[in-house]
Each structure stands twice: as C-alpha cells, then as structure tokens.
C-alpha positions as CSV (number, residue, x, y, z in Angstrom):
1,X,2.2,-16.5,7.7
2,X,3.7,-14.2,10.5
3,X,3.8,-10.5,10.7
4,X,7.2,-10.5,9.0
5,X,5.5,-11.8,5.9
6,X,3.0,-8.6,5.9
7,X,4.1,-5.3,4.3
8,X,1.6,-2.6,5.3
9,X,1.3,0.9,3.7
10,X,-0.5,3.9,2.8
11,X,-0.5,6.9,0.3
12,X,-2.9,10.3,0.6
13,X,-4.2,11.0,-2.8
14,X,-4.4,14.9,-4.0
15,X,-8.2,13.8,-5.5
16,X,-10.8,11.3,-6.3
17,X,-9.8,10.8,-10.3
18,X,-9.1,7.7,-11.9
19,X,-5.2,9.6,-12.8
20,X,-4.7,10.5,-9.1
21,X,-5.9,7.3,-7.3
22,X,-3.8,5.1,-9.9
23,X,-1.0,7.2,-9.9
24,X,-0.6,7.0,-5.7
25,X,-1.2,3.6,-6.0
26,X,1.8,3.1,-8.6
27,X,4.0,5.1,-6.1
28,X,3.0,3.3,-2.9
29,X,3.8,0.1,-4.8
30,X,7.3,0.9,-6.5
31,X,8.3,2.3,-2.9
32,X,7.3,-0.7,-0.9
33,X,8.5,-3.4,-3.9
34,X,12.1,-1.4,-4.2
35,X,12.4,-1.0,-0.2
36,X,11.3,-4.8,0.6
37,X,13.8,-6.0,-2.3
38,X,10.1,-7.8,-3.5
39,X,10.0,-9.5,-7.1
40,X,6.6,-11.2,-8.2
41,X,7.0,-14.3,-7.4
42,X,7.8,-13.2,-3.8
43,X,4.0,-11.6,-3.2
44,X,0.8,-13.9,-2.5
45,X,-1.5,-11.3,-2.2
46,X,-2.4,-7.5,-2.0
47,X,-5.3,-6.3,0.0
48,X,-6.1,-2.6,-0.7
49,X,-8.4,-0.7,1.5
50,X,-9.7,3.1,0.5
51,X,-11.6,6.1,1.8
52,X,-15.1,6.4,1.0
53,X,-14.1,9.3,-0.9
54,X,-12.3,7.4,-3.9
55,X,-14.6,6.1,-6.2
56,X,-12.9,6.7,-9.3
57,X,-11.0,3.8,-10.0
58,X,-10.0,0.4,-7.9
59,X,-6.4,0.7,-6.6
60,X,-5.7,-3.0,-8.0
61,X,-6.1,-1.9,-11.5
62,X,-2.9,0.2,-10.7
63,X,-0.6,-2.9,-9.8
64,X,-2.3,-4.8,-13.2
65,X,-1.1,-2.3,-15.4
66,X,2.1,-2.6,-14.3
67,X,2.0,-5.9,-15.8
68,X,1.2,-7.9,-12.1
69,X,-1.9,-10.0,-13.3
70,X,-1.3,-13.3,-12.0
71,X,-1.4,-12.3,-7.9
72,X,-4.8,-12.3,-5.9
73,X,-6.4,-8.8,-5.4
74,X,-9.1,-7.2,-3.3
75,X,-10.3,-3.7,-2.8
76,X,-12.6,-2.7,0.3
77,X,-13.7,0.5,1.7
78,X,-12.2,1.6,4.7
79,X,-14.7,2.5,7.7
80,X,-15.3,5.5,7.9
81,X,-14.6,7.0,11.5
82,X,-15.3,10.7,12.5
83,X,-12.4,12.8,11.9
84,X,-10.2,10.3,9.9
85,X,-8.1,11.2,7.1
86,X,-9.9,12.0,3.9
87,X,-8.1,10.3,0.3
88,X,-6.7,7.4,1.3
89,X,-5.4,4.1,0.1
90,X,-4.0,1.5,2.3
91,X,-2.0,-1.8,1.1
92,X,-1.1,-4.5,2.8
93,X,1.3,-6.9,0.4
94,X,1.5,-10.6,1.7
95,X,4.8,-11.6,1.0
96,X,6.2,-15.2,1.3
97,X,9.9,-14.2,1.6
98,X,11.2,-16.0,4.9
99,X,13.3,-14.0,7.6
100,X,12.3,-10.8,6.3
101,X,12.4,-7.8,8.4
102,X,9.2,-5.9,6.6
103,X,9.8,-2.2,5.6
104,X,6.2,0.0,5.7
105,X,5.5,2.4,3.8
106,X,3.1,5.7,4.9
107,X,3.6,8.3,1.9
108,X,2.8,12.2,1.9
109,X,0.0,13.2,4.2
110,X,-0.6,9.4,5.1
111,X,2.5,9.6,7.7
112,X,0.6,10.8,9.8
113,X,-1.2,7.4,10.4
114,X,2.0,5.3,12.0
115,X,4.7,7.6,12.5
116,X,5.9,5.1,14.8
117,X,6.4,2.6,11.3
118,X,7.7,5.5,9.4
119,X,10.6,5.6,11.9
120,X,11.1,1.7,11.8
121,X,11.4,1.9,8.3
122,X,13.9,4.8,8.2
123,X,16.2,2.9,10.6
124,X,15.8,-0.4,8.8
125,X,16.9,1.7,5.1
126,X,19.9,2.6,6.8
C-alpha cells in the first residue's frame, strides 16, 4: 500500500457527547467517501484517532451505523501535546483503489491542522 491508497482527515467536534462525536464522525466520513468517489468494497480499513477529551462514544460506531460492519476498525487516543487542538477526531481510510490521487479532508476548526492538504484538496475538486 502507497500513500495514494491513504485518505487522511479530521473534524473538530462542538463537545464530548455521544450525538456530537457521532455526528462529526458521520460528516467527516460522507465528505471524504463522496470526494474520493469510495464505495465499500473499495476501503480495507479505518483507523480513527481522538483527543483525550472525547470519551463519550468510539468514532467507529459512527461508520457501523451507517450500515459499514464488515471493514476492520480501530480507535486510539491521540497524544496529547501542549497546546494542541482540543475535540478532535482524525481518520485515516485505507483504500485499495489503484491510481488514485487521494482527496483529505480537515473539517471546521480542524483546518487548521494541514492547511497545506486543504489546498490540495480544493485544487484536486476542481
């Protein structure tokens, strides 16, 4: 698998409830799924990572009930590092599509991680 096979992404959430952290998670995935042209069959894998701060809910149980139960899952905690952005969720979708230019996904307040992605992936929508 080469980087064009990974789909990274992130989404700030508003707060740590189960109805916030699923509902980010649901609009992280749509957006990366719709922009990567992505069908089941075409994902391995999604790793999710989250701030310390969420503890309501795991992000996977977003993507099962959208009806996604047969793909591999896992949740981790993201390290916590002074000053990093509070109410996150990360994905990173392994995809197995060849010669696919990946579009990444950074979402509200979560921009602010990779602008330099969020411009690759406005050029590459265009």
């Amino acid at each position: 698998m080469n980087q064009r096979n990974v789909i990274r992404g992130a989404i700030s959430v508003v707060e740590d409830s189960r109805e916030a952290i699923l509902s980010a998670t649901k609009e992280l995935f749509m957006r990366i799924i719709d922009l990567n042209q992505l069908s089941q069959p075409d994902v391995d894998a999604i790793f999710f990572s989250a701030t310390a701060d969420l503890t309501a809910v795991y992000p996977a149980v977003a993507i099962r009930e959208y009806g996604w139960t047969e793909i591999p899952m896992m949740c981790f905690q993201e390290m916590e590092v002074k000053n990093s952005m509070p109410l996150v969720i990360r994905m990173m979708v392994f995809s197995n599509q060849q010669n696919h230019n990946p579009i990444h996904v950074y979402l509200h307040e979560a921009e602010k991680l990779r602008p330099d992605l969020i411009n690759e992936a406005i050029n590459a929508s265009h």
